[in-house]
TORTI-67543 format. One line per 8 residues: for each residue x, y, z of C-alpha. Coordinates in steps of 0.5 Angstrom, whole numbers. Layout:
% residues N
X/Y/Z  ...;
***
This chain:
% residues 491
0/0/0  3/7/-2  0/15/1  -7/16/-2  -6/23/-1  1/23/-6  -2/19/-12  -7/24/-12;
-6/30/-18  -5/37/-15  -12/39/-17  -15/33/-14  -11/35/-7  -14/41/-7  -21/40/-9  -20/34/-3;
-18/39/2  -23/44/0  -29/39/1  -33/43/6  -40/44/7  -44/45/13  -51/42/12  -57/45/14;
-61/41/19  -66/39/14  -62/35/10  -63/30/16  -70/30/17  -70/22/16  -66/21/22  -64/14/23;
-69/11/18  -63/10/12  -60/4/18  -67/2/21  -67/-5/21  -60/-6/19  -55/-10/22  -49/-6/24;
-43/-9/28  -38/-4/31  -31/-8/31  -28/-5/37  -30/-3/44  -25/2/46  -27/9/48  -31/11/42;
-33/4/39  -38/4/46  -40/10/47  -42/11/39  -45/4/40  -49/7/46  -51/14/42  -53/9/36;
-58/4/40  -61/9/44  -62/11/38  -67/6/35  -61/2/32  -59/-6/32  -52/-6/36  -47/-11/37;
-40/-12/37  -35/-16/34  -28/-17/38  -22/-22/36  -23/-29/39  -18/-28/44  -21/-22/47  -27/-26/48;
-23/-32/51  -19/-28/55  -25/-23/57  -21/-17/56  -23/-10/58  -26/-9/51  -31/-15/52  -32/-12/59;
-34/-6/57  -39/-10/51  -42/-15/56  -44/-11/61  -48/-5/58  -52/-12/55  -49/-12/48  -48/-18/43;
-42/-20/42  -38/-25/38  -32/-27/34  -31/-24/26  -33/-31/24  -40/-30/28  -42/-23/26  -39/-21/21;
-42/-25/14  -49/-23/16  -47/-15/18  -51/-10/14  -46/-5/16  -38/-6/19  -36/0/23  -28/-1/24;
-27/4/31  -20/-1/33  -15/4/35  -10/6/28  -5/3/28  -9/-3/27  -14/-2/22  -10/-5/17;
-9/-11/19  -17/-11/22  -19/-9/15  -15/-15/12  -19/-19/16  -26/-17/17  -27/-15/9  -26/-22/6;
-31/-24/11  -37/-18/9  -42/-19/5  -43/-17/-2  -46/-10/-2  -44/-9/5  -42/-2/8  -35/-1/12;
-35/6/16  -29/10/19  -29/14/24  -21/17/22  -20/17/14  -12/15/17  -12/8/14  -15/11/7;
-11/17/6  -5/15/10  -3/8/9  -7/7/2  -12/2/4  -16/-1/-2  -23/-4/-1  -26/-9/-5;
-31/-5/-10  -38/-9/-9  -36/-5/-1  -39/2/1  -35/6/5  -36/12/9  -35/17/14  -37/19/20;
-32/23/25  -34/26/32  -30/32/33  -28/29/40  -26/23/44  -31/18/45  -33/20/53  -35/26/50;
-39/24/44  -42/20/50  -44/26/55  -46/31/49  -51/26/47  -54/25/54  -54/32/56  -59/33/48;
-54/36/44  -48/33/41  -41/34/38  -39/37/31  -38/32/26  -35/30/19  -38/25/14  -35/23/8;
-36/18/2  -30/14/0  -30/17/-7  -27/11/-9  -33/6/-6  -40/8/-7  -42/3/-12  -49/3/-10;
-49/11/-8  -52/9/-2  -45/12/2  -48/19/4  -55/17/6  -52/12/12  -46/17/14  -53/22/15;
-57/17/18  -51/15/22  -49/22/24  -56/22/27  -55/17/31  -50/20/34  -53/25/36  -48/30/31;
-54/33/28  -56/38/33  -49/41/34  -48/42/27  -45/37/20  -40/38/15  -40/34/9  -33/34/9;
-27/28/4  -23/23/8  -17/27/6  -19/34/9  -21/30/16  -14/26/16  -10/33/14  -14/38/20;
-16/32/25  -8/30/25  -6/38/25  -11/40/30  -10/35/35  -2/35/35  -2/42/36  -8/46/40;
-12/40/42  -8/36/45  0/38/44  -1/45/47  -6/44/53  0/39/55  5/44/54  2/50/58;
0/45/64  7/43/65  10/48/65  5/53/68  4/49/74  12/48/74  13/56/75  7/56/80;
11/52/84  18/55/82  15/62/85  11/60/91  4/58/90  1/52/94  2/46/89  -5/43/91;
-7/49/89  -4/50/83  -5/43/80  -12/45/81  -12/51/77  -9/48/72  -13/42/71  -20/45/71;
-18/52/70  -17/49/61  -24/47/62  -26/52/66  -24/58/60  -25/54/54  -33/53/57  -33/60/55;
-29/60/48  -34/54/46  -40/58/47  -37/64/44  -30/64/41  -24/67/43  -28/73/44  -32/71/50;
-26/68/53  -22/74/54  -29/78/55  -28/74/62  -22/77/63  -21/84/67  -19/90/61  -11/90/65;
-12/81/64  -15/83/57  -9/87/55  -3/82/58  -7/75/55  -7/80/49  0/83/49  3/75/51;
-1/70/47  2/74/40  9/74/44  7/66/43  4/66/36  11/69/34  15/64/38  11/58/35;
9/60/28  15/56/25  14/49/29  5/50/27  8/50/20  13/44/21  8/41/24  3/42/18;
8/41/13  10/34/15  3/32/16  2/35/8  7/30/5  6/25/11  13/25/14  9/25/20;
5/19/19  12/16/16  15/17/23  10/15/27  8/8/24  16/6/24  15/7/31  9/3/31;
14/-3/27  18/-2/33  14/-4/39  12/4/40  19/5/42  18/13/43  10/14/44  12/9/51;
18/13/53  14/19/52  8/16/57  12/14/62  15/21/62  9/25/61  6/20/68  12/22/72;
12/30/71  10/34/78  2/36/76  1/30/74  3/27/80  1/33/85  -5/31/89  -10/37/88;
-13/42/94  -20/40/96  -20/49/96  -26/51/92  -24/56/87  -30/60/83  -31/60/76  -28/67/77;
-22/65/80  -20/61/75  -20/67/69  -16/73/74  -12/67/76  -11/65/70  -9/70/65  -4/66/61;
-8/60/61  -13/64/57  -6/67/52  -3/60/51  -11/58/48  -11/64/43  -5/63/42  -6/56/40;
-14/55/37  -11/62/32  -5/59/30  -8/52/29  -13/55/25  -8/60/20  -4/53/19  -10/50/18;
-13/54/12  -6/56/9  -5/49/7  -12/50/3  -17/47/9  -24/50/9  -25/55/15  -31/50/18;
-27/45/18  -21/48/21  -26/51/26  -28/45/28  -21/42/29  -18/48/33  -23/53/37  -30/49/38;
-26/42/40  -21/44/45  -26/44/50  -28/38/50  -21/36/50  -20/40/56  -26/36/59  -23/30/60;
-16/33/63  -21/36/68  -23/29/70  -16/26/71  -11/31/68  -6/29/62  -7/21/63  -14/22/61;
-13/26/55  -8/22/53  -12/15/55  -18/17/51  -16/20/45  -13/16/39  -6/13/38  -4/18/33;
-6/24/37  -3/22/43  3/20/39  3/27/36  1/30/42  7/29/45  12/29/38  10/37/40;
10/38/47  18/35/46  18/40/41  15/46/43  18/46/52  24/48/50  22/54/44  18/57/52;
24/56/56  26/63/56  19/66/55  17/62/62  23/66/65  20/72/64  13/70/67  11/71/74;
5/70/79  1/76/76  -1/71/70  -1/65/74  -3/64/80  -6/70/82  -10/76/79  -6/81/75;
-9/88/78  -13/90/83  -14/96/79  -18/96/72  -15/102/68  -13/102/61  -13/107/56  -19/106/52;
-15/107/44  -11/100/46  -17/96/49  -22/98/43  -15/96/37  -14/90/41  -21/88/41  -22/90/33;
-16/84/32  -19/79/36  -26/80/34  -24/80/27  -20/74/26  -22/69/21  -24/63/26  -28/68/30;
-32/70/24  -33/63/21  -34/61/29  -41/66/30  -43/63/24  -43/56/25  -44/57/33  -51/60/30;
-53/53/29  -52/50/35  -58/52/39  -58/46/43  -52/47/46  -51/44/53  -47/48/59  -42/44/62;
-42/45/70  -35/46/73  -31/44/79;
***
């Protein structure tokens, strides 16, 4: 198998990549009734492979899942997370000849050889669906032409795609047909019907490619989604700690201070985010998150260019071959890290707090969701599409740090982003190494002024520049169209 991407012409790139197109909620109007009555087997029961299935037959749809028989054999947690939540589960050989639908949620790094597996055992004129296009667009998978392939990808881990739903609403997704398996054009009736189950519909659908999904999922989670909120933590607890703050507290400010600040960012952009700061913390965040941007700008770009020409997804499948050699280590050191292993104050810090508190916390997100997004659509994404993998997913990541810190984010997340998440934290702590000299407690830690004056020309310049970047534009736009949209309470 070779990189789809690179035997595609430069005018097929780009029209793959500019794929986008946010659909209006009529367009989902026969619900699930495309699946209705179908067979549909998950192959998987890990994060999203359970929660998906728990959305979908909530939903009114046919649910079972189909493991390897030695996780059946040996009940690993993936058969556990199946059989106590009372689904069916069988072997490939069981399940798989009779399934309407295949929905392949394993990790990455084992699509190809599931793929291999489960397709001479799939039925004629069955559909395989994806949640990640990596195995089409990176690796080169080709599927057998009688088979349908599709789409349909949550923009968040599997705990959220669960805990959206029950609140009544959902997470963003994108849903594609494999251009080159639609023999029957059934593809994109199922990827509705499917993003419906899930409950994406209510928080809005993109018609997207597999190759835009590969190209801004890989970016956004390397680098402001994952890698960034990683970055910031560690190193903003360890300058709390260096300069005498109490370290329960700082661990605690930090852990749910990135979910406390991106509620705001989710429910109106950067804009609202720093509108909850005071004008002498507006103007700091301000004045540090450019100092960030102009540090970080080159290793955004590499970080875009190596997932352009699939360098990056080169480099990580040779570690996979070796045994996940580097993605190990940097778990293990990720684990051993002081926020990871302080034990947070039982101290009640208000939703406030966490914004005066907080000052550089807000400038390390600005930084990133801006810089993520300018990448993103300079390598010919569509703004949607990188809105969705920068601003609007970054506090659903941040969910998950809030409930057990990094080793969450990175438990839930897929394999390519944990592995990408750590490529750019190694990468980017020494780029911050003197800038971190330069911070000090009144941006983290404590609140930067007691005073609230500022001269009223900086303020009004400052907020022309942040209310009238281009993800904030697209942003409102898109966030419109997110009337069901839940608050999420935090500690």
């Amino acid at each position: 198998m070779s990189n789809y991407f690179n035997t595609l012409t430069l005018r097929e790139k780009l029209e793959q990549l500019g794929k986008c197109r946010f659909m209006d909620s009529s367009e989902f109007e026969d619900g699930v009734n495309a699946l209705k009555g179908k067979k549909i087997v998950i192959v998987g029961c890990g994060a999203q492979g359970l929660n998906q299935g728990l959305n979908m037959r909530d939903s009114g749809l046919d649910i079972s899942y189909t493991l390897r028989q030695a996780a059946i054999n040996e009940k690993r947690q993936s058969y556990i997370n199946a059989t106590t939540n009372n689904f069916t589960v069988g072997s490939y050989e069981e399940l798989l000849p009779t399934a309407d639908v295949v929905i392949n949620l394993t990790p990455d790094k084992q699509h190809t050889n599931v793929v291999k597996t489960v397709m001479p055992l799939m039925k004629k004129g069955a559909t395989l669906s994806y949640s990640h296009g990596f195995n089409i667009v990176e690796e080169g998978m080709q599927v057998r032409e009688d088979l349908t392939v599709i789409m349909v990808a949550p923009k968040s881990p599997g705990s959220e795609v669960r805990e959206e739903y029950k609140r009544g609403f959902g997470v963003p997704t994108l849903i594609a047909v494999h251009p080159e398996n639609d023999p029957e054009g059934k593809g994109w009736a199922q990827a509705k019907a499917y993003a419906v189950a899930t409950g994406g519909h209510k928080a809005g659908v993109l018609e997207s490619s597999f190759v835009a999904e590969v190209k801004s999922d890989l970016m956004g989670e390397q680098t402001i989604l994952c890698g960034l909120l990683q970055t910031g933590a560690i190193l903003s607890f360890d300058k709390m700690v260096a300069e005498g703050i109490e370290p329960g507290y700082a661990g605690k400010l930090i852990q749910y201070g990135w979910e406390t600040v991106t509620e705001a960012l989710k429910h109106g952009g950067i804009t609202n985010m720093m509108d909850r700061l005071s004008n002498p913390a507006k103007v700091e965040a301000f004045r540090l998150s450019e100092e960030l941007k102009d540090i970080m700008r080159p290793l955004f770009q590499k970080h875009m260019d190596d997932i352009m020409t699939g360098h990056f997804s080169k480099t990580m499948m040779e570690d996979w071959a070796n045994d996940d050699k580097n993605l190990l280590t940097w778990r293990a050191a990720t684990g051993e890290t002081a926020f990871e292993k302080q034990v947070i104050t039982d101290q009640e810090i208000s939703e406030q707090e966490y914004f005066d508190h907080g000052t550089l916390l807000v400038a390390f997100v600005r930084s990133g969701v801006e810089l993520a997004f300018e990448a993103m659509t300079d390598s010919g994404i569509i703004d949607a599409s990188a809105y969705y993998e920068s601003l609007h997913e970054t506090p659903l990541i941040a969910n998950t740090i809030a409930r057990m810190k990094l080793a969450e984010m990175n438990r839930v997340i897929s394999d390519t982003a944990e592995y990408g998440c750590y490529l750019f934290d190694h990468a980017c702590k020494p780029l911050l190494t003197d800038f971190m000299k330069n911070i000090s407690t009144n941006v983290i830690g404590k609140s930067f002024s007691s005073e609230n004056g500022v001269d009223n020309i900086e303020l009004i310049k400052i907020n022309k520049i942040i209310r009238n970047h281009p993800v904030e534009i697209v942003g409102e736009q898109l966030r419109a169209s997110m009337t069901a949209m839940k608050v999420v309470k935090t500690a």
